[in-house]
C-alpha positions in Angstrom: -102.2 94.6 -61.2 -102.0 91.0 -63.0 -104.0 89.4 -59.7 -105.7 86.2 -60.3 -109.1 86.6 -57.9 -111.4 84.4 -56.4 -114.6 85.3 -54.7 -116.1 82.3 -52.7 -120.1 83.6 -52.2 -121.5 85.4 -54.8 -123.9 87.1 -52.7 -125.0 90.5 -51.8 -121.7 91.1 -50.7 -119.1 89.0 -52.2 -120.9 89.5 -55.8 -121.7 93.3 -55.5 -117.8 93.7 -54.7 -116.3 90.6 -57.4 -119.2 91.7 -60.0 -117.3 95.3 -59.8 -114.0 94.2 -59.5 -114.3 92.6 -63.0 -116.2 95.2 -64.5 -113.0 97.3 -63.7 -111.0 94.9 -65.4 -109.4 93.1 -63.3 -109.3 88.7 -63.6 -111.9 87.8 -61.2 -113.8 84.0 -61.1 -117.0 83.8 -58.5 -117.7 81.0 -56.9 -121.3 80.3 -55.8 -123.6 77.2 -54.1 -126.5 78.6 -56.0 -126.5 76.8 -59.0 -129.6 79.1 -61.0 -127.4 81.8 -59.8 -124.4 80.8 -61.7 -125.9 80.2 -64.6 -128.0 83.0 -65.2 -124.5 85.4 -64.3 -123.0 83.4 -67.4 -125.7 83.5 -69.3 -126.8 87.4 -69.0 -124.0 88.7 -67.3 -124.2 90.0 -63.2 -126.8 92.9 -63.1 -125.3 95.2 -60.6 -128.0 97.9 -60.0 -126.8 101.0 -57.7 -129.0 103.8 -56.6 -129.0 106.0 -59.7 -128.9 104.7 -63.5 -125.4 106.2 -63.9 -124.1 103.8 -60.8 -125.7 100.7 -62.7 -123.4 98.0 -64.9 -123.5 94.3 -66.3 -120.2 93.0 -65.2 -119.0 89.3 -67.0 -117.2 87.9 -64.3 -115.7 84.0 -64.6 -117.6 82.0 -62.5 -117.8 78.4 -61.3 -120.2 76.3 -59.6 -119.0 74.6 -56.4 -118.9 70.8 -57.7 -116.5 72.8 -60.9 -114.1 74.2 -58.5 -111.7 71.4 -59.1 -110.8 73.0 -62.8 -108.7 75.5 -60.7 -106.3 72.9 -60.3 -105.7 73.8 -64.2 -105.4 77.3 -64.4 -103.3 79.9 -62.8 -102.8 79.4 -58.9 -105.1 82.0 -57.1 -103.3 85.5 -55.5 -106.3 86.4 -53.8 -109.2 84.3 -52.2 -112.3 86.5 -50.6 -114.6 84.8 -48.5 -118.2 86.0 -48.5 -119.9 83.3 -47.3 -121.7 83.3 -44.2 -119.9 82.8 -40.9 -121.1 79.3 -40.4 -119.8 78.3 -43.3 -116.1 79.7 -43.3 -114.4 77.3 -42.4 -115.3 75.1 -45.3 -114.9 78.1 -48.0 -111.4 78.8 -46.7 -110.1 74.9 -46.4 -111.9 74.6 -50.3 -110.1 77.0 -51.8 -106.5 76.7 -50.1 -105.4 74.4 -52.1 -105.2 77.0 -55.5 -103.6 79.7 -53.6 -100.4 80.8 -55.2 -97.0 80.5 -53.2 -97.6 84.2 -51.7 -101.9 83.9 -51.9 -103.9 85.2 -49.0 -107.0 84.8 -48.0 -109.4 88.1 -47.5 -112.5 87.5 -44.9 -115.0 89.9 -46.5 -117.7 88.9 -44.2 -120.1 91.0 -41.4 -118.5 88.7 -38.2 -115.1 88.1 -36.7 -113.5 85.3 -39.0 -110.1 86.1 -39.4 -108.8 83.6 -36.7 -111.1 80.8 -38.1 -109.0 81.6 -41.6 -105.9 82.2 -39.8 -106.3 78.1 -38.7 -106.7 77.0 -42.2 -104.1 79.3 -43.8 -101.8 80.7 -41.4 -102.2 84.2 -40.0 -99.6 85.1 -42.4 -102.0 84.7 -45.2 -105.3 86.2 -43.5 -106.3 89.8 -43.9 -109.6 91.2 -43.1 -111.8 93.7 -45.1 -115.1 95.2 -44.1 -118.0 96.5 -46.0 -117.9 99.3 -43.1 -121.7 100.8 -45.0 -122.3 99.0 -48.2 -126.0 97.6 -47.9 -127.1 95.9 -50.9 -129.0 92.7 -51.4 -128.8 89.6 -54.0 -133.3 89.6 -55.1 -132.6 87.5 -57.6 -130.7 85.2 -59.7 -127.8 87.2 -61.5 -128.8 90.5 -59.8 -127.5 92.8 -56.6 -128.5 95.9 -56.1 -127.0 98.8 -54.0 -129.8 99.8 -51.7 -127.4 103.1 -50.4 -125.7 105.7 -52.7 -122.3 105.6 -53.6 -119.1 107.6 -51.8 -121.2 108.8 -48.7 -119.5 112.0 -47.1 -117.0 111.3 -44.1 -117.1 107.9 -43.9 -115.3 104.9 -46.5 -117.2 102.1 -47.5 -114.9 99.4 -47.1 -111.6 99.0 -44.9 -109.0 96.7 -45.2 -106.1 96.0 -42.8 -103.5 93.5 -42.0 -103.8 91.5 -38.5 -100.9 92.6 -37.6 -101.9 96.1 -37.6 -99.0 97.1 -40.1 -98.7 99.0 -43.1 -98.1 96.4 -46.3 -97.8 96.6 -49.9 -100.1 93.9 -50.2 -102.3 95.7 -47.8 -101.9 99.1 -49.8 -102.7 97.2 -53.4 -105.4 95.8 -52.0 -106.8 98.7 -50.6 -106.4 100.8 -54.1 -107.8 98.0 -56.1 -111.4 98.2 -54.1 -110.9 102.1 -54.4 -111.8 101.1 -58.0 -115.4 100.1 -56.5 -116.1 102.7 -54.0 -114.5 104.3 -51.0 -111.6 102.5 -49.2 -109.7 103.2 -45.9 -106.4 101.4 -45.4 -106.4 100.8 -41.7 -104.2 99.7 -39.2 -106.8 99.0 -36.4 -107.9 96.0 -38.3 -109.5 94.8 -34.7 -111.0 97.8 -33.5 -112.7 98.6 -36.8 -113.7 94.9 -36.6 -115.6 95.2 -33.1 -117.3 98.5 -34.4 -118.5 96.9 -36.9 -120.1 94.2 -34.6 -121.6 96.6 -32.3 -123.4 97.4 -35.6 -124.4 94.5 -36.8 -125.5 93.4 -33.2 -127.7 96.9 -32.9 -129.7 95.8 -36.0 -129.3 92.6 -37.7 -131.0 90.4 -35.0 -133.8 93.5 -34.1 -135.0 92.9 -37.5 -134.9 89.4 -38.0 -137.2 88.9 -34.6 -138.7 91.9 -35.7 -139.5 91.9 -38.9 -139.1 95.6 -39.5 -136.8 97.7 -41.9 -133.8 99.4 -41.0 -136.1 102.7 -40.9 -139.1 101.4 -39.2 -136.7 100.1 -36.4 -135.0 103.5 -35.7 -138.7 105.3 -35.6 -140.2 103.1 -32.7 -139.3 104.5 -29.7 -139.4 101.3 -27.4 -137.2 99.4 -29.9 -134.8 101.8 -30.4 -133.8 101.8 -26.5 -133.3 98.2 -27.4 -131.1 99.0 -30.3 -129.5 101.6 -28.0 -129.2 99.0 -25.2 -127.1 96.5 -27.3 -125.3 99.0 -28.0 -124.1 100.5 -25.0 -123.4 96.9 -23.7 -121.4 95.4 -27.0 -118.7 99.3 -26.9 -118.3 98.6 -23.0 -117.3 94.8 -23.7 -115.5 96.2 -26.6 -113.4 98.9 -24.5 -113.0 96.2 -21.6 -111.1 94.1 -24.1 -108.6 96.6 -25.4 -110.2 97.3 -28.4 -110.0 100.8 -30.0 -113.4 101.5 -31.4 -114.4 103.9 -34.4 -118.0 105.6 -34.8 -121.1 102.7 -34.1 -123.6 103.8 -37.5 -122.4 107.4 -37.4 -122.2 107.7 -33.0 -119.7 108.3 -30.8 -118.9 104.6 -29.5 -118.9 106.0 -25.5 -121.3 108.4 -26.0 -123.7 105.2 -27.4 -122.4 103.7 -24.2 -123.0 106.2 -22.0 -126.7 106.7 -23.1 -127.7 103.1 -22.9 -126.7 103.9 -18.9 -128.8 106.5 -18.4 -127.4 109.7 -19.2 -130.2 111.6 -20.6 -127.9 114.4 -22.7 -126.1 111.2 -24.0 -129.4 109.6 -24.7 -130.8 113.0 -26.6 -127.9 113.1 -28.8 -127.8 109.8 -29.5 -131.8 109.8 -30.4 -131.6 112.3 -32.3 -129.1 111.1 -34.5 -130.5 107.8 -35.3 -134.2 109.7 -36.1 -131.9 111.4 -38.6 -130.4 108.3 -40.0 -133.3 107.8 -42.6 -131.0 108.1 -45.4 -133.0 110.0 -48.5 -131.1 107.7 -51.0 -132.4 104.7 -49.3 -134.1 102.5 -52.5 -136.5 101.8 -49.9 -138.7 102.6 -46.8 -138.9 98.3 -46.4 -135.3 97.5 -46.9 -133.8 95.4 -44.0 -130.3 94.5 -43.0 -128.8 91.2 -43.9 -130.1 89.2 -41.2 -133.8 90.5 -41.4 -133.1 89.4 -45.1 -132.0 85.8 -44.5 -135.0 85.6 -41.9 -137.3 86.1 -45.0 -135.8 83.9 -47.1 -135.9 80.8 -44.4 -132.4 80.9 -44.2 -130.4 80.2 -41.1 -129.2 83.2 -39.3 -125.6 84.5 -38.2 -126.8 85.3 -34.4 -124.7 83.5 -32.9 -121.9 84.9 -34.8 -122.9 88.0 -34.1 -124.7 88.7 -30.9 -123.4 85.4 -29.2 -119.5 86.6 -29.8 -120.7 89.6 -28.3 -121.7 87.5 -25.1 -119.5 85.1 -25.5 -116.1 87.9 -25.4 -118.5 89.3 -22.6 -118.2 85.9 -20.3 -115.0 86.2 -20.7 -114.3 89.2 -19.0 -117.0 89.2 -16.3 -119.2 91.5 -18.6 -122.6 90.1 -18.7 -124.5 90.9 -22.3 -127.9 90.7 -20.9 -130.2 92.6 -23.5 -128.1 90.5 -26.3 -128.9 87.2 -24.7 -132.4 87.6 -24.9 -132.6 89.1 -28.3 -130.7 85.5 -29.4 -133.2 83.8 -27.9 -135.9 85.8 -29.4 -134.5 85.8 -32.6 -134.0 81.4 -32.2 -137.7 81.3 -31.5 -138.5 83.2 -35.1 -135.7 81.1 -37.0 -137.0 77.8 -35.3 -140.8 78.7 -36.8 -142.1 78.9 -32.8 -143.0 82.4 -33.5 -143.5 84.8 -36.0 -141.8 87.8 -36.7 -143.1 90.8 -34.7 -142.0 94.2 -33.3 -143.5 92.2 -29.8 -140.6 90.5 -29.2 -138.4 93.5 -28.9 -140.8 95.2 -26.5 -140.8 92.4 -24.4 -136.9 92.8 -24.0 -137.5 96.8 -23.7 
């Protein structure tokens, strides 16, 4: 396909995905704040380093710093946009880049919350599709390089999925969908909003129970009292979830009311459930000490996505006369690390448990 691309956020994400997608040959620019980042990807190319040496490539995408974007005005108008910035900052990305779109441009959130109505206000709903890195962890360590901290085409489950809003079947949707096939596993969905909400319940189980805690994905899932937290936020985020109308696919591998049911107290629920996420410890992991995004950003001194996360969770909650509780305190744990009034410690979550 003859698509002109544009990836706003080179990250972990956004560059792991746009790094590939022009290694595959196809006419992709990346757009990035970082300036040191930028420059080193033109320099040396984008190191995009997967589990094994075979998975491993130098990709030579375009790129452009943010204060450069205006030479887009010069070029071909854009056919794709992807947004990987962080939530917070969507809104900006989307309004930045509008302007370039071609005549029938879209705009794709590639992002871990629920942004596709903040796009569809800048763009129309008309020109907003979503896509979701369903299981792709990876991590940006340094300037000009990503790598893939999970292996490649994981049995039963795609990578990414991508869907229109309006839940129908598209030739945009399908192109789009074949075009990421070229990176790794894609699923073509028609449950755009259901697949969205599942993927919250995930990120609300773990993103913010390691940034307050400071502990990997694995450490998390092998302390008992923290993962009946991790179990509790669950159980609360599918039942919110159901309550709205959404329907949900598999939380991290669980059954979505089986998650639910064993953050209520049934104990064969519970078992099950247990016993699955002491399995999760994926032997192609790069590392015992690798965190989720949020745990990441909490490192780095960055501002967080909680309440983009957790708080939509008790926000949709309100809504509906669903109260959220185990997710409102873990915001405000996680507020108290991010604010520097505390440290990051395993404490915080047993205080909630």
């Amino acid at each position: 396909m003859d698509k002109r691309i544009v990836v706003v956020g080179a990250g972990a994400i956004g560059g792991y995905t746009g790094g590939n997608l022009a290694h595959n040959g196809f006419d992709v620019t990346l757009v990035d704040p970082w300036p040191e980042h930028v420059e080193t990807i033109r320099r040396d190319g984008l190191s995009l380093e997967g589990v094994t040496p075979d998975e491993s490539v130098v990709a030579r995408p375009k790129t452009l710093h943010l204060t450069e974007l205006q030479h887009l005005a010069k070029e071909r108008p854009i056919d794709i946009a992807f947004i990987s910035v962080k939530s917070y900052d969507t809104e900006w990305a989307t309004t930045m880049i509008r302007q370039y779109l071609a005549p029938t441009g879209y705009v794709v959130s590639l992002q871990n919350c629920i942004n596709e109505e903040r796009i569809a206000g800048i763009v129309g709903w008309g020109r907003t599709v979503g896509a979701i890195a369903a299981i792709l962890s990876a991590e940006l360590y340094a300037p000009g390089k990503i790598r893939r901290t999970g292996g490649k085409n994981p049995p039963g489950h795609e990578v990414y999925r991508v869907g229109e809003v309006h839940g129908r079947m598209t030739k945009r949707i399908e192109e789009l969908g074949e075009m990421i096939r070229t990176i790794d596993t894609c699923k073509v969905t028609d449950n755009l909003w259901g697949e969205r909400w599942s993927k919250l319940c995930v990120n609300g189980m773990h993103n913010g129970v390691s940034a307050a805690s400071g502990l990997s994905g694995n450490a998390m899932r092998q302390d008992e009292r923290v993962r009946r937290v991790i179990i509790a936020l669950g159980g609360e985020a599918v039942r919110i979830g159901q309550a709205l109308g959404y329907k949900l696919e598999d939380i991290a591998g669980q059954d979505a009311d089986k998650l639910a049911r064993a953050s209520e107290g049934d104990r064969s629920a519970l078992d099950e459930v247990e016993s699955l996420m002491l399995a999760l410890r994926n032997s192609q992991q790069r590392s015992e000490h690798q965190r989720p995004s949020m745990g990441q950003d909490m490192l780095k001194g960055r501002r967080t996505e909680i309440d983009f996360i957790n708080g939509v969770i008790v926000e949709k909650g309100r809504e509906i006369g669903r109260a959220a509780p185990t997710h409102e305190k873990l915001i405000a744990a996680v507020k108290r690390v991010e604010l520097g009034q505390a440290a990051p410690s395993p404490d915080h979550l047993y205080a909630i448990a």
